[in-house]
ZAMARGU-4260 file (C-alpha; in steps of 0.2 Angstrom, whole numbers, plus 5000, padded with zeros to 4 digits):
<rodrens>
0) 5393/3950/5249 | 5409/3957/5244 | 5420/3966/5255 | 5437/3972/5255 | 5452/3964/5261
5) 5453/3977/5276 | 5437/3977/5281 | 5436/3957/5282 | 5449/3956/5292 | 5443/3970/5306
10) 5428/3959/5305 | 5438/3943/5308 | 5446/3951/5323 | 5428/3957/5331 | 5422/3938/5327
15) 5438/3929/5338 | 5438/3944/5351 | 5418/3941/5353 | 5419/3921/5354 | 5436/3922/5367
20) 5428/3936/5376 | 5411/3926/5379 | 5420/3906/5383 | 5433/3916/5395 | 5418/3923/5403
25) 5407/3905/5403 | 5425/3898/5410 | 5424/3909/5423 | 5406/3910/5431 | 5409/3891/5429
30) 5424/3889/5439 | 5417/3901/5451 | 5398/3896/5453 | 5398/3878/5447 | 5390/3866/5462
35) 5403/3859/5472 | 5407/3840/5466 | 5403/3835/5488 | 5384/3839/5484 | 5384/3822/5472
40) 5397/3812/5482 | 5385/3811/5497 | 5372/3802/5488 | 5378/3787/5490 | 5373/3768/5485
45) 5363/3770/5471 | 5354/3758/5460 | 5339/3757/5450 | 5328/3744/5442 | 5316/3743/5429
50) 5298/3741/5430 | 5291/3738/5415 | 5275/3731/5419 | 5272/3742/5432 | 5272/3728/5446
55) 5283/3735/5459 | 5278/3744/5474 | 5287/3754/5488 | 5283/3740/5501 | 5288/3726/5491
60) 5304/3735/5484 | 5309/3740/5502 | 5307/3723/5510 | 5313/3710/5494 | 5332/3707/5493
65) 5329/3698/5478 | 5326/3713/5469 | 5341/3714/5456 | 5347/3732/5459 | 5357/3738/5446
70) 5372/3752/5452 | 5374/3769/5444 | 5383/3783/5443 | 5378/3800/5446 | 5370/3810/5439
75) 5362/3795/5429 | 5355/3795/5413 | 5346/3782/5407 | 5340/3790/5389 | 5322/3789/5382
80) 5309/3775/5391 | 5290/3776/5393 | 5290/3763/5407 | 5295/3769/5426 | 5310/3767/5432
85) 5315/3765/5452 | 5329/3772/5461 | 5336/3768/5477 | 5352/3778/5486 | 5359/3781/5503
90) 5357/3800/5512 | 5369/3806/5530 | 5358/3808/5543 | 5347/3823/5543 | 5351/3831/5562
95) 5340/3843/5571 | 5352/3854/5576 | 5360/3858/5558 | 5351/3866/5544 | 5340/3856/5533
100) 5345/3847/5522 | 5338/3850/5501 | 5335/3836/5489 | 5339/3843/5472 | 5335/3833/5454
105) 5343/3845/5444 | 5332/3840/5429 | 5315/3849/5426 | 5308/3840/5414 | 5303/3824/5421
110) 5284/3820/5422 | 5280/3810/5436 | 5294/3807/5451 | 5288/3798/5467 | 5300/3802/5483
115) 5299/3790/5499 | 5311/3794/5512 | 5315/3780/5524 | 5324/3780/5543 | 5338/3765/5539
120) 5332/3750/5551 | 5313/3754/5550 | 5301/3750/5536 | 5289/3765/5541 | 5290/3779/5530
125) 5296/3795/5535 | 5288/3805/5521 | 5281/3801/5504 | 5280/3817/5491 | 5277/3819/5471
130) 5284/3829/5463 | 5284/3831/5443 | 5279/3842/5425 | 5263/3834/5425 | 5258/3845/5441
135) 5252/3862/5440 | 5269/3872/5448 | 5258/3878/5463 | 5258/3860/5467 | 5279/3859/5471
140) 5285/3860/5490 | 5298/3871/5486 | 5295/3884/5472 | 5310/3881/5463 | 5314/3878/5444
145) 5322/3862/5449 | 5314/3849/5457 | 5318/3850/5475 | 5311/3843/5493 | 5317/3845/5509
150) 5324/3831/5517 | 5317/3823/5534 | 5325/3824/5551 | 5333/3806/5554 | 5347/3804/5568
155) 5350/3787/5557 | 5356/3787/5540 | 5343/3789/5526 | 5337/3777/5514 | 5327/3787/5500
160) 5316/3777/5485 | 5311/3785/5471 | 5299/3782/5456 | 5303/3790/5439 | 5291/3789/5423
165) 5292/3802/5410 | 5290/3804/5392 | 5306/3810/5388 | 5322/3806/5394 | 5327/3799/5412
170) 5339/3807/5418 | 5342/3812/5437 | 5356/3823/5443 | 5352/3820/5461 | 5361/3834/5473
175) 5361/3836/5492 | 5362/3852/5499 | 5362/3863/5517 | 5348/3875/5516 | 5359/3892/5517
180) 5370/3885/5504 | 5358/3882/5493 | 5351/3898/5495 | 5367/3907/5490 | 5369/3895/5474
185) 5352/3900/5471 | 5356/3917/5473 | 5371/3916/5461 | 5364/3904/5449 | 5347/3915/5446
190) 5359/3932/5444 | 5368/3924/5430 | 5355/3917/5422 | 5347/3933/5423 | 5360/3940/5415
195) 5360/3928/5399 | 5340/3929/5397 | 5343/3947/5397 | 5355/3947/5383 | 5345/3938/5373
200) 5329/3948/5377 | 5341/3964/5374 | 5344/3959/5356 | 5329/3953/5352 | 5318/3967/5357
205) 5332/3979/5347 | 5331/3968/5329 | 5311/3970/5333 | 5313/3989/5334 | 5326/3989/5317
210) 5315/3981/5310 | 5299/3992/5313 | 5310/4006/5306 | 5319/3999/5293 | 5303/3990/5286
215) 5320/3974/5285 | 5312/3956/5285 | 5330/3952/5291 | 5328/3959/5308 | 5312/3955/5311
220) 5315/3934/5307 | 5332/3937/5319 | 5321/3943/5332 | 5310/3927/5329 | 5324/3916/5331
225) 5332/3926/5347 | 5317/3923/5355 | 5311/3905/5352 | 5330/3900/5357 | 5325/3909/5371
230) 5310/3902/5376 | 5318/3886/5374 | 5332/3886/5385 | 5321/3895/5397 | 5309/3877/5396
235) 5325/3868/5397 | 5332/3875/5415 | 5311/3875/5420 | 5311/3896/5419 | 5296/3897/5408
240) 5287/3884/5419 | 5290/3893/5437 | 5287/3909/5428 | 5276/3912/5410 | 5262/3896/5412
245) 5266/3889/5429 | 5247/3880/5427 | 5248/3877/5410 | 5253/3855/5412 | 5247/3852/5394
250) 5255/3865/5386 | 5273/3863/5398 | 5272/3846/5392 | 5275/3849/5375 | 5285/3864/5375
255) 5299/3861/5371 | 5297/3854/5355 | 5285/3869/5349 | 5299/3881/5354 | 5313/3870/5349
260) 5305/3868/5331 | 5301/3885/5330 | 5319/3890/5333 | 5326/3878/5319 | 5312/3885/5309
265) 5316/3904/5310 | 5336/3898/5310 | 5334/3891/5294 | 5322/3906/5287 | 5336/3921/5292
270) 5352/3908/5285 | 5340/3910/5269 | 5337/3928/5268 | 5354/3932/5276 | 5364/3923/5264
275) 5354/3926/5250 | 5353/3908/5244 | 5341/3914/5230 | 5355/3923/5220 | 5367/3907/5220
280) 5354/3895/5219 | 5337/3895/5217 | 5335/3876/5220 | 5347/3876/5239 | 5333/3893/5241
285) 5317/3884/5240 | 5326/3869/5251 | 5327/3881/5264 | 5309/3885/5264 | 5301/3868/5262
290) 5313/3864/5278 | 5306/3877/5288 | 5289/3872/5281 | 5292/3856/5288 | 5295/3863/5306
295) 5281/3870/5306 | 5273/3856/5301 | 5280/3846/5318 | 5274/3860/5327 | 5256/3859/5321
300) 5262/3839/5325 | 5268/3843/5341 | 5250/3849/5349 | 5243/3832/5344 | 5254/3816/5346
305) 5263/3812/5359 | 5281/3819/5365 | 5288/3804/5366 | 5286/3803/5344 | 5289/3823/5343
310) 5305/3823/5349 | 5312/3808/5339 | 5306/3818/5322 | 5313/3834/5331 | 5331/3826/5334
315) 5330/3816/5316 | 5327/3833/5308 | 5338/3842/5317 | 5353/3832/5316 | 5349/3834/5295
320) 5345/3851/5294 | 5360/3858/5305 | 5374/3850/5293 | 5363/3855/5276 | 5363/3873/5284
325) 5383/3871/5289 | 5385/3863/5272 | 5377/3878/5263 | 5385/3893/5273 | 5402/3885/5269
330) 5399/3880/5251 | 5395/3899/5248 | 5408/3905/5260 | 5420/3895/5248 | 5412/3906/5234
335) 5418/3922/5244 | 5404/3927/5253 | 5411/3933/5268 | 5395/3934/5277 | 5394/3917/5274
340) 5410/3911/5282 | 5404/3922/5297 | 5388/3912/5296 | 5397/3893/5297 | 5408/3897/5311
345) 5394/3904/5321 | 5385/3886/5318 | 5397/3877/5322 | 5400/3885/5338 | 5381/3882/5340
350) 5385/3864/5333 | 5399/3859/5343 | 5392/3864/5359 | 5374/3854/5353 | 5386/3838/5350
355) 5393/3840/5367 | 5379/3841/5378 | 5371/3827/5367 | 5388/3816/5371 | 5386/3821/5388
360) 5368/3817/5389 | 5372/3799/5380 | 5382/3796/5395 | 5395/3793/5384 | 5406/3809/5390
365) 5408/3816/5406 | 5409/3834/5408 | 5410/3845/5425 | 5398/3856/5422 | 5379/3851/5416
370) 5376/3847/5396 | 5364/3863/5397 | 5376/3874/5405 | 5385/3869/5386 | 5370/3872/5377
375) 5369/3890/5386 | 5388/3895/5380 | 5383/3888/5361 | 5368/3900/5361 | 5375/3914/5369
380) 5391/3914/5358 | 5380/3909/5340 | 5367/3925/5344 | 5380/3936/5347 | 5390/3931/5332
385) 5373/3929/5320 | 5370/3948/5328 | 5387/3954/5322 | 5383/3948/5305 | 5366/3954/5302
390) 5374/3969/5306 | 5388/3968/5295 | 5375/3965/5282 | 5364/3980/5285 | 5379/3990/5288
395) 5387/3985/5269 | 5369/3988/5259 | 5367/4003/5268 | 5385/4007/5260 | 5378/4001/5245
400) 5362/4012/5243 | 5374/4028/5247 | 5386/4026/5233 | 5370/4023/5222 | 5364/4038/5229
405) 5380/4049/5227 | 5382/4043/5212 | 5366/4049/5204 | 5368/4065/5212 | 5385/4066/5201
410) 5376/4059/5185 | 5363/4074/5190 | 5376/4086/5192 | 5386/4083/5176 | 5368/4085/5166
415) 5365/4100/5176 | 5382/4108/5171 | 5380/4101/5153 | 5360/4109/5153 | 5370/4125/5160
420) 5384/4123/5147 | 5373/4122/5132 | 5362/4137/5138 | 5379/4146/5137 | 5382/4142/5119
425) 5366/4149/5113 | 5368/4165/5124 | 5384/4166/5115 | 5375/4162/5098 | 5362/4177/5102
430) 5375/4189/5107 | 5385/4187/5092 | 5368/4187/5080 | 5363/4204/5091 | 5380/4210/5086
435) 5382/4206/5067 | 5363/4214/5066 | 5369/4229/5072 | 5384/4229/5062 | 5383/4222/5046
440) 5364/4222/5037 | 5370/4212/5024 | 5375/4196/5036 | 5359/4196/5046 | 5352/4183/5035
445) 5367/4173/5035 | 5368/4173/5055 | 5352/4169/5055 | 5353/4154/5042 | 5369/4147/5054
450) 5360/4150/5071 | 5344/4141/5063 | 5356/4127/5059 | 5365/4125/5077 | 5348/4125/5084
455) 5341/4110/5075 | 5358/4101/5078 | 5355/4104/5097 | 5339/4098/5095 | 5345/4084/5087
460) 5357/4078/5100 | 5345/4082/5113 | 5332/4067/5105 | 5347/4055/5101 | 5351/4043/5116
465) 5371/4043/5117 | 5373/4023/5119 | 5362/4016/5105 | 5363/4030/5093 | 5344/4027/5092
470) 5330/4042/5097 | 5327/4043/5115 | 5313/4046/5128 | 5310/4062/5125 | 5307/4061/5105
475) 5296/4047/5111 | 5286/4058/5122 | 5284/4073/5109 | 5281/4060/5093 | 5267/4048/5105
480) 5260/4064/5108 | 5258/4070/5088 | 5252/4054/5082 | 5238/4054/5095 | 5230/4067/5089
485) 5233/4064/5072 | 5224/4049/5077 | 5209/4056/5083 | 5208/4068/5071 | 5209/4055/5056
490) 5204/4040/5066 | 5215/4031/5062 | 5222/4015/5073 | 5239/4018/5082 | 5247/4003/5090
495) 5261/4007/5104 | 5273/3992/5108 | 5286/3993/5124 | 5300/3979/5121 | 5313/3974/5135
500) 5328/3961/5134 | 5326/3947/5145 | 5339/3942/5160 | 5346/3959/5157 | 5353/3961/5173
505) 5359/3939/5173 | 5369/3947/5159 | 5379/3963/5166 | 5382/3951/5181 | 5389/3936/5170
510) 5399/3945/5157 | 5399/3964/5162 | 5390/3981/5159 | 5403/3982/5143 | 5392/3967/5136
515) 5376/3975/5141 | 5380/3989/5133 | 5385/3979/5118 | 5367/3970/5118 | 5359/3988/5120
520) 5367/3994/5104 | 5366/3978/5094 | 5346/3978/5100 | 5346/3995/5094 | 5355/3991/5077
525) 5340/3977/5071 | 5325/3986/5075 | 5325/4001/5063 | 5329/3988/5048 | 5316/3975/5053
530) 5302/3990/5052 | 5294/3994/5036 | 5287/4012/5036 | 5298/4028/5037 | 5284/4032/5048
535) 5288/4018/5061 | 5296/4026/5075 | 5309/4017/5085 | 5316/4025/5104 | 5325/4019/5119
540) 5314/4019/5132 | 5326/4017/5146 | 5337/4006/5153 | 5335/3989/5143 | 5318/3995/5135
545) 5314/4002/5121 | 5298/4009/5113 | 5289/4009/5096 | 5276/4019/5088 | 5267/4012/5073
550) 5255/4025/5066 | 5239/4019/5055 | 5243/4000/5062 | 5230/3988/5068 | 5235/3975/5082
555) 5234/3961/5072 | 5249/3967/5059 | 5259/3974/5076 | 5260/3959/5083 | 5265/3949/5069
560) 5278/3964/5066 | 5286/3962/5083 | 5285/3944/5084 | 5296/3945/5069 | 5307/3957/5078
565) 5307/3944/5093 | 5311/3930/5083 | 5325/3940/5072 | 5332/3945/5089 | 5333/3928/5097
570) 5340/3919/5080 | 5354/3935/5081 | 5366/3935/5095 | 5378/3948/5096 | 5397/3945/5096
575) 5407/3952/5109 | 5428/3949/5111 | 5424/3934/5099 | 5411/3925/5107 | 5391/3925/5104
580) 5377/3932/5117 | 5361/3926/5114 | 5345/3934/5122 | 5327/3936/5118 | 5312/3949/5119
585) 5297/3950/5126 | 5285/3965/5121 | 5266/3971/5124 | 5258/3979/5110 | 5243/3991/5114
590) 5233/3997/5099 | 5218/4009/5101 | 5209/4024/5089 | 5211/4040/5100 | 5196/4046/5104
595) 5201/4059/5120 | 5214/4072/5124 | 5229/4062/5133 | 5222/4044/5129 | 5239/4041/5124
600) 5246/4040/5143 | 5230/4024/5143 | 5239/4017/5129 | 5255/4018/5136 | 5252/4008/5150
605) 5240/3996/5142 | 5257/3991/5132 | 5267/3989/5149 | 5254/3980/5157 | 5256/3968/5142
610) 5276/3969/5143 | 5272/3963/5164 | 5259/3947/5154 | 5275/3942/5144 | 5287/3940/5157
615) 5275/3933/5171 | 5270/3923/5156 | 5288/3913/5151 | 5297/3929/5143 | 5302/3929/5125
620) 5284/3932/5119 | 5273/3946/5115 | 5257/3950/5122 | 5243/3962/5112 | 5227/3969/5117
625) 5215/3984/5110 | 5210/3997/5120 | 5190/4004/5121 | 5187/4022/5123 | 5180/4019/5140
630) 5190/4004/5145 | 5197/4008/5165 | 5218/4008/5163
</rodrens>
């Protein structure tokens, strides 16, 4: 898409002020609402250790010092293990007079977690409680999207030993907080969060709705994509679990790869529709669909294997696919398709963001916020920049259909005006014939000689098509009509052959319409010499087709007639500012004796339906076939 240099930059300005507007706003809810850093720093001491042949116990981890404890840091991540991991960590004491104390691990995703609380100095548990995705959400102590339980009442320090095993990855934010605190975070948290589901709903519901007016695929694959980021991020912060399948374990557990493919999948559908790959490249185009086949594919994969080999061939693909996309919005934005340097900044906001959590949740950067708060900012500035562009897009091809629009209307009016222009000379030809009749006897017959005359030029002019010089539609119409009946009343076989250039339209757009009009003419110029009979009848049919009447013809010599015209066409290029065109034909030849009034109109699309075989066929061919008297058009 082409737009001018004004327009661009107004768009450039929306595009900045959009993605300032949103990070100033994520800055500022995270400044304001972020958890305190003194609800990590009171989780003190901790240390895990692995269990890969699932040998430990709580007992014999408790009462062993010869356990190697390893230290951490929180909030720990460990990355992707199938074999349990044990955590050990200090808690103050738990007062009866204060509020209770919450136990928050700020990631839902984990699939089994074992809790054992501990009054420091006595080996009897105070309380043992599981917790975890792989129990129905009923099941939690506290309905919570985290996982959260409330603490026991120690006067003595806290020792607390937990159990982890998960098919993803571990990771374990571990927060402390007072009860009422933690309801006013909540309280904050769930508002904003609110907010940003709403967004997302907000725009994905109103691409639905465009959609379901404007018959536009576009909107409709947008809404797809708005919603499935949607659904995933709402698995991520444990939403959709709490609230759309709380007793759906199986389907929780693998959830976030179906959403999470099915976003990359839509993603990768609207960049191909958006940019309109096809018309740059037909190869990149059908890249594009065979990667978001392949999504699918892991989808379909996703309900049978386990996570733990889903989300590998999720994160190989994606880490591919996201760069190919990048790689494609700025090779075309580099062509000067704005749209598609729109596109590729709004990825790599998406991309930047996707890198940082994934640093953050390698442990190999720390940030102050959580990597999914990052994730949140990406999405939310990427949808609302995508949404900008789709509408950029409708907007300029709505544009684009007006002025196609206004400017037929002024092609109709000019033939209106010309219509009305031409009625005026023959009024005036009457008039002056009335007067010369009433005046002069002895000129009638030459009036009427000179008035006979400007008629049959005006007649002419009206069957001559002004571009090739060549007869147009409407002596076709009239002269298809005479040699039909002259057909069926000498029955006598009348072929009909409708020819168009092939690519015409690769060729206005390479070299220009002056070319096009060029190869019209120089089309135009061969035909009447290659036909034999003054009978044979030759007529621009419209646009880059043209039509051919060959009375008394069977099909057998018509389409060894226009093959020869196909072949002289294709060994002839036409020169233009001193360098050759070439193109081809491809025609369908209908032959039939007329046998009923207006059997013609059969004929005639009996030879287009042979023109359509011809091209699905390869082009630069011709197609024949002989229609019965009863045969169904």
């Amino acid at each position: 898409m082409q737009l001018n240099s004004i327009t661009s930059r107004r768009y450039d300005v929306w595009l900045l002020a959009i993605t300032a507007a949103v990070i100033a706003f994520f800055v500022v809810v995270m400044h304001q609402y972020a958890p305190a850093q003194q609800h990590y720093a009171e989780i003190s001491q901790l240390r895990f250790v692995s269990d890969p042949d699932g040998r430990f116990d709580a007992r014999q981890l408790m009462g062993d010092s010869s356990i190697d404890w390893q230290p951490a840091a929180n909030p720990v991540n460990l990355g992707m293990h199938d074999h349990p991991y044990w955590f050990r960590f200090s808690l103050p004491a738990s007062l009866p007079e204060h509020d209770a104390d919450l136990l928050e691990i700020n990631y839902p995703l984990l699939d089994n977690i074992d809790v054992t609380f501990y009054s420091r100095g006595n080996p009897a548990p105070l309380a043992h409680k599981r917790l975890g995705d792989n129990l129905p959400f009923a099941y939690r102590e506290i309905a919570h999207e985290s996982h959260i339980v409330e603490v026991p009442r120690s006067e003595a320090p806290i020792e607390v030993l937990m159990r982890v095993k998960t098919s993803g990855t571990i990771k374990l934010p571990l927060r402390l907080w007072k009860e009422q605190v933690f309801i006013e975070y909540t309280s904050q948290h769930n508002l904003l969060m609110g907010m940003f589901f709403g967004v997302l709903m907000a725009i994905g519901l109103s691409n639905g709705f465009f959609f379901l007016t404007t018959r536009n695929l576009s909107f409709l694959v947008y809404a797809g994509y708005v919603f499935s980021m949607m659904l995933t991020l709402a698995v991520l912060h444990g939403q959709a679990y709490a609230h759309l399948w709380p007793a759906q374990v199986w389907f929780q557990g693998r959830a976030v790869v179906i959403f999470a493919n099915t976003t990359i999948m839509f993603a990768v559908l609207f960049t191909n529709r958006l940019l309109q790959v096809d018309q740059h490249s037909r190869l990149v185009s059908r890249l594009l669909t065979l990667i978001s086949l392949l999504f699918l594919g892991n989808i379909l994969l996703s309900l049978v294997l386990p996570y733990a080999y889903v989300i590998k061939i999720f994160l190989v693909m994606l880490s591919t696919v996201v760069v190919f996309i990048l790689s494609v919005s700025v090779w075309l934005a580099m062509k000067g398709n704005v749209l598609a340097r729109y596109h590729a900044f709004a990825w790599s906001i998406l991309l930047l963001s996707g890198l940082t959590a994934s640093f953050d949740n390698f442990n190999l950067i720390a940030f102050p916020v959580p990597s999914t708060y990052l994730l949140i900012l990406g999405a939310a500035v990427e949808t609302l920049l995508l949404t900008l562009v789709l509408a950029i897009s409708y907007s300029h091809n709505q544009e684009e259909k007006t002025d196609a629009q206004n400017k037929a209307l002024e092609q109709e009016k000019q033939a209106l005006d010309a219509q009305a222009e031409l009625m005026s000379v023959q009024q005036q030809y009457q008039a002056e014939l009335e007067y010369q009749v009433g005046e002069r006897t002895l000129e009638l017959e030459i009036a009427l000689r000179e008035l006979s005359e400007a008629n049959r030029e005006l007649e002419n002019l009206n069957t001559i098509d002004s571009l090739t010089g060549i007869r147009n539609r409407r002596h076709f119409d009239k002269r298809l009509q005479a040699e039909a009946r002259l057909s069926r009343r000498e029955q006598t076989p009348l072929s009909l052959v409708m020819v168009d250039i092939d690519h015409f339209k690769q060729i206005n757009d390479r070299y220009g319409h002056a070319t096009g009009d060029a190869c019209l003419r120089h089309v135009a110029k061969l035909l009447p010499g290659i036909l034999k009979r003054p009978t044979d009848d030759v007529c621009r049919y419209g646009g880059e087709e043209f039509a051919i009447i060959l009375p008394n013809t069977e099909l057998e010599g018509a389409t060894q007639l226009v093959d020869q015209i196909r072949a002289t066409i294709e060994a002839t290029p036409v020169i233009v500012d001193g360098h050759p065109v070439s193109m081809t034909l491809s025609a369908g030849v209908g032959t039939t004796i007329v046998g009923y009034d207006e059997q013609e109109l059969a004929l005639l699309k009996l030879a287009d339906r042979m023109l359509y075989a011809a091209k699905q066929g390869g082009r630069n061919q011709v197609h024949g076939q002989f229609l019965t008297s009863g045969q169904d058009t």
